[in-house]
C-alpha positions as CSV (number, residue, x, y, z in Angstrom):
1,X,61.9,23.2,-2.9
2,X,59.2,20.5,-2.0
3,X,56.8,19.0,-4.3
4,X,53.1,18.4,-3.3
5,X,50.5,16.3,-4.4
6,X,47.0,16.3,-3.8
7,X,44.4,13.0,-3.8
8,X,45.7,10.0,-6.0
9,X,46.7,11.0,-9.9
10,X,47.0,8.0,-11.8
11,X,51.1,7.3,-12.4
12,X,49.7,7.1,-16.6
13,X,48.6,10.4,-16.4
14,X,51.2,12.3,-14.4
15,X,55.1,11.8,-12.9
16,X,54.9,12.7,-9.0
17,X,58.0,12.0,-7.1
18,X,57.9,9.8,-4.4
19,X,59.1,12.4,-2.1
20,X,56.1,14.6,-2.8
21,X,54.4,15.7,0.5
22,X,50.8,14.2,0.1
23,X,47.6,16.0,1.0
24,X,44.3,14.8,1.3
25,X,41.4,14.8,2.8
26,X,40.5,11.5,2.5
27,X,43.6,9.7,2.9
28,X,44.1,8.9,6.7
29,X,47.2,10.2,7.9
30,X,47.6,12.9,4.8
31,X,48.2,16.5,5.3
32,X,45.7,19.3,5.0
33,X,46.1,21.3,1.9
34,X,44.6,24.0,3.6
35,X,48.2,23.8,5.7
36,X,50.2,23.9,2.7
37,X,52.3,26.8,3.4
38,X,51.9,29.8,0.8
39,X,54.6,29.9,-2.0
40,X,56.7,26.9,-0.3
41,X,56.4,24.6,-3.0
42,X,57.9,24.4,-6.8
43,X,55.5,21.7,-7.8
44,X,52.3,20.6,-7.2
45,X,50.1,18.2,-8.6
46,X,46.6,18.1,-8.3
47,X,43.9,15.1,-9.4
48,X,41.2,17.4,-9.2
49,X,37.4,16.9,-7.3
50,X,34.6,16.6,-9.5
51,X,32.0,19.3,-7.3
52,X,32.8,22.8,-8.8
53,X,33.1,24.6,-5.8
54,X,35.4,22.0,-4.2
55,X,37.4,21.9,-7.2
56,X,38.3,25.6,-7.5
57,X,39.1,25.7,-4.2
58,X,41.6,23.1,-4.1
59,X,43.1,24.4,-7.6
60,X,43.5,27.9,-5.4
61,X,45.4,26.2,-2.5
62,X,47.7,24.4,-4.8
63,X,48.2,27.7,-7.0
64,X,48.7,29.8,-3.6
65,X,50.9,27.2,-2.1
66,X,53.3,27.7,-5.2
67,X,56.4,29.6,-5.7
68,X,56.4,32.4,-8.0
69,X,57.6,30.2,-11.3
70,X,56.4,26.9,-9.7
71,X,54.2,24.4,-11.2
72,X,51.0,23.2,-11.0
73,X,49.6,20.2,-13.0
74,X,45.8,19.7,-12.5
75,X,44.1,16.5,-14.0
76,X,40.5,14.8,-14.1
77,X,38.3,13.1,-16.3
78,X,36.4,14.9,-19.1
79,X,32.8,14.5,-17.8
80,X,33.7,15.1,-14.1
81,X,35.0,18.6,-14.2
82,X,38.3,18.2,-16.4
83,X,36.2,20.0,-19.4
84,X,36.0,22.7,-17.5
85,X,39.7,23.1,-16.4
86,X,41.5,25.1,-18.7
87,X,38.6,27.7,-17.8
88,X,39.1,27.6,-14.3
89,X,42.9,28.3,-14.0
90,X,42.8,31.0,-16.8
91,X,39.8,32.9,-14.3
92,X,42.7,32.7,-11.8
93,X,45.0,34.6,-14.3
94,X,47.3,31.5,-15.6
95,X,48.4,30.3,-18.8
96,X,47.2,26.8,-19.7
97,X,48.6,23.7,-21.7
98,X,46.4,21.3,-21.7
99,X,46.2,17.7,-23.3
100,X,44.0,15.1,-23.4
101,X,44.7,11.3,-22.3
102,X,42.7,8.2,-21.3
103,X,39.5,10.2,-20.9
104,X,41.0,13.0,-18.7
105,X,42.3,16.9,-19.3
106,X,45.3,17.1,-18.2
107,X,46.3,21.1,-17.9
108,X,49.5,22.4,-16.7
109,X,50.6,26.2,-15.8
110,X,53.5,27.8,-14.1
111,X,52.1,30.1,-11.1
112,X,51.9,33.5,-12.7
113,X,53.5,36.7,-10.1
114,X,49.9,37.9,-9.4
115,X,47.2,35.3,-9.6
116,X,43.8,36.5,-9.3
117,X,40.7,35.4,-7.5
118,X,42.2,32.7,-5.2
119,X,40.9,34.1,-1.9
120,X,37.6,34.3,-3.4
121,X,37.8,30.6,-4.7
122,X,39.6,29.6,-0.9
123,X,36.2,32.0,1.1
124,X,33.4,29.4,-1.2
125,X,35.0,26.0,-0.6
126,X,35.9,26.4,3.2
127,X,34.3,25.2,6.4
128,X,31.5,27.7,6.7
129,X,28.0,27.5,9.0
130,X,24.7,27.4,6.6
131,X,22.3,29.0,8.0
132,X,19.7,27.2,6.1
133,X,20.6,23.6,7.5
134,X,21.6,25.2,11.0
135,X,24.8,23.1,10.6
136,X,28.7,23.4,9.4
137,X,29.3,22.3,6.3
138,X,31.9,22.4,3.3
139,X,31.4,21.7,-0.3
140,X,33.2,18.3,-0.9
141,X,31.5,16.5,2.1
142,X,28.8,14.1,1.4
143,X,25.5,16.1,0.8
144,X,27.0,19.4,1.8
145,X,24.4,21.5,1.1
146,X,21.2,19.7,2.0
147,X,19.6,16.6,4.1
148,X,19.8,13.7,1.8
149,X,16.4,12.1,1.4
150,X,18.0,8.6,2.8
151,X,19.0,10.5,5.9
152,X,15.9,11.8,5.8
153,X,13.8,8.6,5.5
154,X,16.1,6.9,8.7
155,X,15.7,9.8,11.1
156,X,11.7,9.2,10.3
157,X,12.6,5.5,11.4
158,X,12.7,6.4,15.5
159,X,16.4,6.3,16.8
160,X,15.8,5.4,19.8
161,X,18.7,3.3,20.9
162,X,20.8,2.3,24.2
163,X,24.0,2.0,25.1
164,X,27.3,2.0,22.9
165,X,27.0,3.0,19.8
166,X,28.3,4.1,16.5
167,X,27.1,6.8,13.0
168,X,29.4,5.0,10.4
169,X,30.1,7.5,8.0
170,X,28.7,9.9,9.7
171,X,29.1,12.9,7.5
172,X,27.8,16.6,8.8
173,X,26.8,14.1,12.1
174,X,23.1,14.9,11.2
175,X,21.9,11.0,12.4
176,X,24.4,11.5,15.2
177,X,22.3,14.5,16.5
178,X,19.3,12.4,16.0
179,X,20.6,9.4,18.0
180,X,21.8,11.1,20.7
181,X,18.6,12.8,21.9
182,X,18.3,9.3,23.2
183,X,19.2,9.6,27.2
184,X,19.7,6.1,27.3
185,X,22.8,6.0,24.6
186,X,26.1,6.4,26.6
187,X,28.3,7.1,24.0
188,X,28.2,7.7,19.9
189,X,31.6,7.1,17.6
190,X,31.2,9.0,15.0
191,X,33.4,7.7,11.7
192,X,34.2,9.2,8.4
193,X,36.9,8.7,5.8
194,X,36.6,12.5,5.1
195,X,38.5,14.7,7.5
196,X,36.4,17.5,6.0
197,X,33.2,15.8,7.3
198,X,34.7,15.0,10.9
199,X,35.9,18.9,11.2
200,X,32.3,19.8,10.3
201,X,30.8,17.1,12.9
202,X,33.1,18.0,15.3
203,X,31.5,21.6,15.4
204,X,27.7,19.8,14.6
205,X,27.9,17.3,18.0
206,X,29.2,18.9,21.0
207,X,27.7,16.4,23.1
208,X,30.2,15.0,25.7
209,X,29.1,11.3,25.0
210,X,30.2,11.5,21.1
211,X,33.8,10.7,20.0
212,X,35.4,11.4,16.5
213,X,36.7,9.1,14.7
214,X,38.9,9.5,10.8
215,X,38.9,6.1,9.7
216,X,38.3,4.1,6.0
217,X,35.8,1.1,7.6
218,X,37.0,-1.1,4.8
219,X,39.7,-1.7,7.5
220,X,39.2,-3.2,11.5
221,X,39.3,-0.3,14.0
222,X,39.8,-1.2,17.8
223,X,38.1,1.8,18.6
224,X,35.1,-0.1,17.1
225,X,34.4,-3.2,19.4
226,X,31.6,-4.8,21.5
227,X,28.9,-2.1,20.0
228,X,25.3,-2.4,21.5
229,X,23.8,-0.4,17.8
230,X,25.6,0.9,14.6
231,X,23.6,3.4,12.0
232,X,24.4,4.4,8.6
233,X,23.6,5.9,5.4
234,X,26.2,3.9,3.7
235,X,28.3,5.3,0.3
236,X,28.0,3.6,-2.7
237,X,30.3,5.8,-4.8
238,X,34.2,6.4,-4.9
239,X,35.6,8.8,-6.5
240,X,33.0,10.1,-8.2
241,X,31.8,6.2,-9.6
242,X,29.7,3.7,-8.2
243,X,31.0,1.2,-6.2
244,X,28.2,-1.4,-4.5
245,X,30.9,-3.1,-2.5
246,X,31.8,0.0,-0.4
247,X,28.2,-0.5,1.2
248,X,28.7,-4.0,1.7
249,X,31.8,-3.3,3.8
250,X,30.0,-1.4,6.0
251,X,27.5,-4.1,6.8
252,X,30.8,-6.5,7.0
253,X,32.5,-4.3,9.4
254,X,29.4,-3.6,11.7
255,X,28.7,-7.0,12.1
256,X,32.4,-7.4,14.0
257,X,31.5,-4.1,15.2
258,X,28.3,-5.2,17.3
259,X,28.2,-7.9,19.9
260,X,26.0,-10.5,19.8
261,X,22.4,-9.2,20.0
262,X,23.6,-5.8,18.6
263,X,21.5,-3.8,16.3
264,X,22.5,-2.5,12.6
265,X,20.1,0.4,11.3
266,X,20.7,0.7,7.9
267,X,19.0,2.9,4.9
268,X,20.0,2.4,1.3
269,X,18.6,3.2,-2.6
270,X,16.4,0.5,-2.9
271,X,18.3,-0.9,-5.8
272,X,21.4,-1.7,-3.7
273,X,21.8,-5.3,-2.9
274,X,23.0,-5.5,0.4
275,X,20.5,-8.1,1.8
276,X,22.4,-11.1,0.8
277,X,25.9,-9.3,2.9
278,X,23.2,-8.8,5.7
279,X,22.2,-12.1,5.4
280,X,25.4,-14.1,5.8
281,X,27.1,-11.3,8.8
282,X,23.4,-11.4,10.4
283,X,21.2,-14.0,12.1
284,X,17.8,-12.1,12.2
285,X,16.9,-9.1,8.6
286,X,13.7,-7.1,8.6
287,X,12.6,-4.2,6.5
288,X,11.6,-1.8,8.8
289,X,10.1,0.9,5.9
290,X,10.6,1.7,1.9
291,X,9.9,5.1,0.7
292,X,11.0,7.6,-2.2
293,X,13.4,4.7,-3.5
294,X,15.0,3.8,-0.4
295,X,14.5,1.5,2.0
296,X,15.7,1.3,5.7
297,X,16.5,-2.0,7.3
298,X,17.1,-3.3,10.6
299,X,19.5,-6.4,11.3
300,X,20.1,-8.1,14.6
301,X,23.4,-9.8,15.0
């Protein structure tokens, strides 16, 4: 039978084979786990999300997509939801080893004949519309469950831009809603490394001048060329851990993004240093307004 694997377990912490069919949401080019197919697998192996909800419902895909007797082997660091591991797979009805290593829980269980609870787990993480935010949303995605106050603080900033455009990381596609009330703006990419994010955008902007795009903007995209104005609310964590220099790859890549003259709209915590990357990629920097610890800025290339 086939082995699965879900995000990227450290080799140290478990053996996956490198025939094991690899799911992911954000891993261009990796399957769905969601299209696991029920009971087809004898292993899977899990290096589970931090966010509870998210967590439990990818622990109940795996354990669904398992073969009566299969195995699942779920793994994450103590203070980001491995504590709480063992509890989670016994509510589902499974035995539990578990051992500790390198600051991680590492618990392993074979599928039991009747697991319990897994379409309940599977109905709380899924794509779902909240009526509060008027939007689609799933627990996983980037400030799932509410308008981040960045976000907040650059729609205040006037969005009123022309031509071609981009929303890098572009989330539930709340800014791309914003930017696109524009008339003048003929078309709006929006990108996101997390497929869960562009399904939910996909259903947020029906507008026939936005395009989706899946895409990790550490890397060049052709898709992304000869831009008139780029906005973001850029990362600055990966995998659950801060990580500055994800930010300043956004700036890097929307600098050979834009063309010359292009604009870059751009809201951050005020402690992130990306003035110097906005600096060197950009000939003209201005703070455009600083409020509730972030700051928006506006960059002409």
């Amino acid at each position: 039978m086939t082995e699965g694997v879900y995000g990227d377990p450290s080799g140290e912490l478990a053996e996956v084979s490198a025939r094991a069919r690899r799911f992911s949401p954000l891993e261009p080019g990796a399957e769905a786990i969601e299209a696991a197919e029920a009971g087809g697998f004898s292993r899977f192996t899990v290096a589970a999300p931090p966010g509870v909800l998210e967590r439990r419902y990818v622990l109940a895909l795996a354990l669904r997509a398992l073969a009566p007797g299969g195995s699942l082997v779920a793994l994450a660091p103590k203070t980001m939801g491995g504590a709480r591991l063992r509890r989670e797979l016994e509510d589902f009805g499974c035995e539990v080893a578990e051992t500790a290593r390198r600051h991680h829980r590492i618990c392993t269980v074979v599928r039991p004949t009747g697991p319990s609870g897994l379409d309940a787990a599977i109905a709380e993480g899924a794509l779902r519309f909240d009526e509060a935010l008027g939007l689609w949303t799933q627990p996983g995605v980037f400030s799932w469950d509410r308008i981040d106050p960045g976000t907040a603080l650059l729609l205040g900033s006037g969005l009123a831009f022309k031509g071609r455009g981009a929303d890098f990381g572009c989330g539930l596609g709340v800014l791309a809603r914003a930017v696109l009330e524009a008339p003048a703006v003929t078309s709006l990419v929006l990108v996101d490394l997390d497929a869960r994010a562009v399904a939910a955008a996909r259903r947020n902007v029906t507008d026939l001048r936005a395009s989706l795009l899946q895409h990790d903007l550490r890397a060049p995209a052709e898709a992304l060329a000869n831009l008139d104005f780029v906005v973001t609310n850029p990362p600055f964590h990966v995998g659950g851990r801060e990580d500055r220099g994800l930010g300043q790859a956004f700036v890097r890549r929307a600098a050979q993004a834009l063309r010359r003259g292009g604009t870059l709209r751009l809201v951050a915590n005020i402690a992130l240093p990306y003035e110097a990357a906005l600096a060197e990629s950009f000939s003209e920097v201005r703070p455009l307004m600083q409020k509730n610890g972030y700051k928006v800025i506006e960059a002409r290339r």
